[in-house]
C-alpha positions in Angstrom: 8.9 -2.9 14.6 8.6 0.6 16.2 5.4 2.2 17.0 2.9 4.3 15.3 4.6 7.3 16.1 7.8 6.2 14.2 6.9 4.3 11.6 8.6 3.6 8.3 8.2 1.8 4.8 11.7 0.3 5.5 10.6 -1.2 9.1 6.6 -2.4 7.8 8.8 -3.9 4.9 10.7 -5.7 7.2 8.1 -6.7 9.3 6.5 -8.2 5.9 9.7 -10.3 5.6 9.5 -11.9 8.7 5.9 -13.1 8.9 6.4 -14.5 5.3 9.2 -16.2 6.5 7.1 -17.9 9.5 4.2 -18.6 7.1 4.1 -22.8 6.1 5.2 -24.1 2.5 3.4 -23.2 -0.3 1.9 -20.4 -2.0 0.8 -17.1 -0.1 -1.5 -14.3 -1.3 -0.6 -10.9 -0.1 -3.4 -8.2 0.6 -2.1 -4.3 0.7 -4.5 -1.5 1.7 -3.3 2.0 1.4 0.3 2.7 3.3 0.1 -1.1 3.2 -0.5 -1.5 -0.6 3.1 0.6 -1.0 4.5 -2.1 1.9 3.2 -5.1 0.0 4.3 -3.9 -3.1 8.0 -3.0 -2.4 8.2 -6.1 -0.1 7.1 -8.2 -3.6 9.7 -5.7 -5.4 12.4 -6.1 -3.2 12.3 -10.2 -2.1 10.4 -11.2 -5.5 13.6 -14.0 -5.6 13.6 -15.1 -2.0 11.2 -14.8 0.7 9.1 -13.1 -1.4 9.1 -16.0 -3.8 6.4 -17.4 -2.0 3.9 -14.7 -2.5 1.8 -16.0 -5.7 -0.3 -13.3 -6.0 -1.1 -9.7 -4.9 -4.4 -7.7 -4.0 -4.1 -4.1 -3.5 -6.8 -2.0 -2.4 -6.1 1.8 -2.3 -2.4 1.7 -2.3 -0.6 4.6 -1.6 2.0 4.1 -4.5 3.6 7.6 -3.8 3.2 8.0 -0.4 5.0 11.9 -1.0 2.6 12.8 -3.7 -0.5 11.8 -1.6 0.5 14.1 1.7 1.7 17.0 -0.5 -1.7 16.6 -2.0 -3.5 16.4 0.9 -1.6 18.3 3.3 0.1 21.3 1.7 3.7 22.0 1.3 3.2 24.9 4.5 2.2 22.0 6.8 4.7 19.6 4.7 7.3 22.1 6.2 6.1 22.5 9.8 6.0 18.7 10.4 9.5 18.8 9.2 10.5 21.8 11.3 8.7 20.2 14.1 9.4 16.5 12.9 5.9 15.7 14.2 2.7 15.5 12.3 -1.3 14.0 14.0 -2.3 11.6 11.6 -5.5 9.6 12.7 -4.7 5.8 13.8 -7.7 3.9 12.8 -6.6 1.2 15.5 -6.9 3.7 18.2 -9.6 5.8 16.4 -7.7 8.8 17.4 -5.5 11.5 15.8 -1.5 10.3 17.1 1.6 12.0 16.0 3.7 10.5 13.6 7.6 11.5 13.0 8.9 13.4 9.8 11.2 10.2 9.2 7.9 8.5 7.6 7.7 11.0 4.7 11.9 10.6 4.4 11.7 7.0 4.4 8.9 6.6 1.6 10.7 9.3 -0.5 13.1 6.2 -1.3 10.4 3.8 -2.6 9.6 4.9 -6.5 6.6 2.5 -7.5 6.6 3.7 -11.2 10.2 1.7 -10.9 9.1 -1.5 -9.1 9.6 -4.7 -10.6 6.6 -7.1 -10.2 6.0 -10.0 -12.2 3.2 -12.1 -10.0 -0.3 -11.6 -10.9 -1.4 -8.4 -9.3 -5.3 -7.1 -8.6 -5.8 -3.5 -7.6 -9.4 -2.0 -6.5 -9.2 1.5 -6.1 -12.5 3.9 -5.4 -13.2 6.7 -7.6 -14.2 8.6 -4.7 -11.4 7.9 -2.8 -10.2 11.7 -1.2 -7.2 10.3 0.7 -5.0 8.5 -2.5 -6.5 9.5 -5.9 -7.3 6.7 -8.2 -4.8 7.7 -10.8 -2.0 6.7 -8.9 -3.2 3.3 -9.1 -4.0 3.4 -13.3 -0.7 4.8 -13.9 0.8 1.9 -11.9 -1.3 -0.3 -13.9 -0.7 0.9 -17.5 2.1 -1.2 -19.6 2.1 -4.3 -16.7 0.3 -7.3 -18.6 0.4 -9.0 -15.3 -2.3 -6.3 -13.4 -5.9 -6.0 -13.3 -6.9 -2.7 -12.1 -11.0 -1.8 -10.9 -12.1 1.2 -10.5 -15.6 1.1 -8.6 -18.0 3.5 -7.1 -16.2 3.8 -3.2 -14.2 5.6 -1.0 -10.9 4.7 0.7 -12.0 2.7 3.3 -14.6 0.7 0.8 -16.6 -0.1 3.6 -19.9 -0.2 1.3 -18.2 -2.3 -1.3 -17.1 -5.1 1.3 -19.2 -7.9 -0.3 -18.3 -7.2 -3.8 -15.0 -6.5 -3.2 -14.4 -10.4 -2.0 -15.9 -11.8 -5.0 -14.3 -9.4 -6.8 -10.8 -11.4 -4.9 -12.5 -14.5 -5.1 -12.5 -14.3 -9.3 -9.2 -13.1 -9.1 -7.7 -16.3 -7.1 -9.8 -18.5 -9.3 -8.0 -16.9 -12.3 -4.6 -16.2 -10.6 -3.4 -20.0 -10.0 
């Protein structure tokens, strides 16, 4: 998997595939938050008849369902166009808890992965914050409107949902209870 500074949907996707693959017989539950809430749900999309067969059910919290839309939003298209000139961009790594540059082949990469299109059939739970300022909420209830098979909450946090940790898991818990 390459590093932070060149990342892509296709490679995290990828990565997805293999540790499902490693995982022991019998049902998995995915968990996607933000970049990894487009991962999980393209991985789902994409193997939903082989490795991905496994995966019973899928929790996204925040997901960036249009990657594109969410940094023209929040970036600009001027800025949109220097990291292309420049092909680098300092996005903050919450590992490192540092800004770290990222290369312009992350925003080409996601521009192939259309959500609105994706094909999920698994039961699907998405919790997304109302005062979320990096992905707004309405990606995630557009996503959700016409699939039977998703539960979306909207509650009172922002992206990271750091004050809604203990609801959140029962929040997951219900859904498990309900999902198998």
């Amino acid at each position: 998997m390459p590093d932070f500074a060149h990342l892509t949907v296709t490679a995290l996707i990828e990565r997805v595939r293999q540790e499902v693959a490693e995982c022991p017989p019998g049902p998995i539950r995915l968990i996607g938050s933000s970049l990894g809430g487009l991962v999980a749900t393209h991985f789902c999309a994409r193997y939903r008849h082989s490795a991905a067969a496994a995966v019973a059910d899928l929790v996204l919290l925040a997901p960036a369902l249009d990657f594109g839309a969410n940094r023209r939003l929040k970036m600009g298209a001027e800025a949109i166009e220097r990291w292309r000139r420049s092909g680098w961009h300092p996005f903050y790594n919450y590992r490192d808890q540092t800004e770290r540059p990222v290369h312009y082949g992350l925003l080409e990469d996601a521009a192939q992965y259309d959500s609105a299109t994706a094909a999920l059939d698994l039961p699907l739970l998405i919790v997304h914050g109302l005062r979320d300022a990096s992905i707004s909420h309405t990606q995630s209830v557009q996503f959700a409107a016409g699939r039977p098979n998703v539960q979306l909450e909207l509650v009172d946090a922002d992206h990271g949902m750091l004050g809604y940790v203990e609801p959140l898991w029962e929040r997951m818990q219900q859904f498990w209870a309900r999902a198998i």
